[in-house]
C-alpha positions as CSV (number, residue, x, y, z in Angstrom):
1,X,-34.5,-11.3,-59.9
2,X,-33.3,-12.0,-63.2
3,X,-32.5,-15.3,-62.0
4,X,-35.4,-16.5,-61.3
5,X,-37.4,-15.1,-64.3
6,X,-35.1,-16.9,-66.2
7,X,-35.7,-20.0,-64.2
8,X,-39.1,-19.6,-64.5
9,X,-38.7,-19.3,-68.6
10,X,-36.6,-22.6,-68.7
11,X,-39.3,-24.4,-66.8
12,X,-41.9,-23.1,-68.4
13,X,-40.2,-24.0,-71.9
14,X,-39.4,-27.6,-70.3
15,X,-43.0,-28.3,-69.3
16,X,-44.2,-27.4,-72.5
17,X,-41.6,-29.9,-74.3
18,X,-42.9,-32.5,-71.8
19,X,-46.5,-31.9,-73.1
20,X,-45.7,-32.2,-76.7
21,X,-43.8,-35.3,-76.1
22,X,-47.0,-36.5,-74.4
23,X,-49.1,-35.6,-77.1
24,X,-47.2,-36.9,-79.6
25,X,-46.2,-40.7,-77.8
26,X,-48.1,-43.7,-78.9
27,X,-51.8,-43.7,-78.0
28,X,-52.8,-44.8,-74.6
29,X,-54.4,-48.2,-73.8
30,X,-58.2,-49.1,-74.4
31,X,-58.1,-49.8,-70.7
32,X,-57.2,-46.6,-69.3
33,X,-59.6,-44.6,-68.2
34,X,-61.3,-43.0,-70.8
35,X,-57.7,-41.2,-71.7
36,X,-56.9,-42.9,-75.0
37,X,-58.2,-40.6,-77.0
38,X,-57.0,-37.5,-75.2
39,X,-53.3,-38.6,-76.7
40,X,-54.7,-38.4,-80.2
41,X,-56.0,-34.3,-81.1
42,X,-55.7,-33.0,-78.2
43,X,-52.1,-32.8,-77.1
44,X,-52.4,-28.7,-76.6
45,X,-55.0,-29.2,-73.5
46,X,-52.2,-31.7,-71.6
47,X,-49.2,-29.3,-73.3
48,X,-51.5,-25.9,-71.9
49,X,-52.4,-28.1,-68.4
50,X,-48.4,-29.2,-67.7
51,X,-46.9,-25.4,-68.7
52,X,-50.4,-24.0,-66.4
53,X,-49.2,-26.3,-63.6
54,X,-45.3,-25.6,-63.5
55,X,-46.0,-22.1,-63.5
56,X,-48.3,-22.2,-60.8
57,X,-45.9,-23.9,-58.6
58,X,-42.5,-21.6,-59.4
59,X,-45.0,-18.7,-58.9
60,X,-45.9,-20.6,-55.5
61,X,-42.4,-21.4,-54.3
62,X,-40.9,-18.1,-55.7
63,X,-43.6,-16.3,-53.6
64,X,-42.8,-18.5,-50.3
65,X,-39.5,-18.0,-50.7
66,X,-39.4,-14.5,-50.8
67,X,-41.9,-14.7,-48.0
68,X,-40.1,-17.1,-45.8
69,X,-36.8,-14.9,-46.1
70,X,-39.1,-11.9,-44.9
71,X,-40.2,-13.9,-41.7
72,X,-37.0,-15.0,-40.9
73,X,-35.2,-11.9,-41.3
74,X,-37.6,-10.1,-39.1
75,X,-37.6,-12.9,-36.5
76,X,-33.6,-12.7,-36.3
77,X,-34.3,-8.8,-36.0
78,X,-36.7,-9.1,-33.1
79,X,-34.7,-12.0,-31.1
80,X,-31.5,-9.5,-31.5
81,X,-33.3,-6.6,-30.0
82,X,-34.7,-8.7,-27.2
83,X,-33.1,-11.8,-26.5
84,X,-35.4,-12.5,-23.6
85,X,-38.5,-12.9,-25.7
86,X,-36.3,-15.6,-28.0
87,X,-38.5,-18.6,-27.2
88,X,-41.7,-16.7,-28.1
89,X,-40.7,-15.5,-31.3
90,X,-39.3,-18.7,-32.4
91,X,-42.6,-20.2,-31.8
92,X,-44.1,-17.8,-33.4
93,X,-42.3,-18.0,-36.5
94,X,-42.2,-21.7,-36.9
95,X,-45.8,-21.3,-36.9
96,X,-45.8,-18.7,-39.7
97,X,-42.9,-20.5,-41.3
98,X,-45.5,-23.6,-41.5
99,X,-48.1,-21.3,-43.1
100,X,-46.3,-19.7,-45.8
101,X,-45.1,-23.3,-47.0
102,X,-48.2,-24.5,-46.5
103,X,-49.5,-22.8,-49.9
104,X,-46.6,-24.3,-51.6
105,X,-48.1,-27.7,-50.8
106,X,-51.5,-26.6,-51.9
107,X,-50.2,-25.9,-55.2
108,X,-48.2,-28.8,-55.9
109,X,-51.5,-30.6,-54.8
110,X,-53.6,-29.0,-57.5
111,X,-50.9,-29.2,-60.0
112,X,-50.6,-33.3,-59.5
113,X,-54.7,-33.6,-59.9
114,X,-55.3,-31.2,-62.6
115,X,-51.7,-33.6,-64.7
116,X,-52.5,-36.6,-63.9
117,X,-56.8,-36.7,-62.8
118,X,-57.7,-34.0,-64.5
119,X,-62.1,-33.2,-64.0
120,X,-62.0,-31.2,-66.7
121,X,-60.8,-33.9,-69.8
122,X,-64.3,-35.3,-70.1
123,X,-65.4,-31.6,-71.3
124,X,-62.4,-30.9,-73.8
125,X,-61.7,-34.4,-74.9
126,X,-65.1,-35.3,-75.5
């Protein structure tokens, strides 16, 4: 446990150096989007969006982790009190398996749109 909230620190505090090297490059292109002037004052919203989004997604995977060891720990339980029913539970589990990891991809989703088309930049950019 200590671990991983200490993995969780060390990405947070890398995502947040990330964001302050963003806000702080050269400004972007006339061409790009409507982005150029989001380099210039207001390197905090992209510095708060990347440390936002790398916490979502440890909190994600952490979560599915813990979640996929439960499955498969209980699966290995019920094959080795009945081995007939093997095929079943396996099926079952693989299912389950797909769910759980399933919010994992969900989050990494979000956290690609809100970094890199983000709906919300017209409202604090201006």
């Amino acid at each position: 446990m200590r671990t991983c909230l200490l993995f969780l620190v060390l990405v947070a505090a890398l995502a947040g150096l990330a964001g302050f090297a963003m806000a702080a490059g050269e400004p972007a292109a006339a061409g790009d989007g409507g982005h150029a002037a989001a380099s210039g004052g207001s390197g905090w919203f992209f510095t708060a969006v990347c440390v936002a989004s790398v916490l979502g997604l440890a909190i994600a995977a952490t979560g599915c982790g813990i979640a996929q060891g439960n499955a498969v720990a209980r699966a290995v339980e019920s094959i080795a009190r009945q081995p007939e029913s093997a095929s079943q539970i396996l099926t079952v589990s693989m299912i389950g398996l797909a769910f759980i990891e399933s919010l994992t991809i969900y989050v990494l989703v979000i956290a690609l749109i809100l970094i890199y088309a983000n709906p919300f930049v017209q409202y604090i950019v201006g």
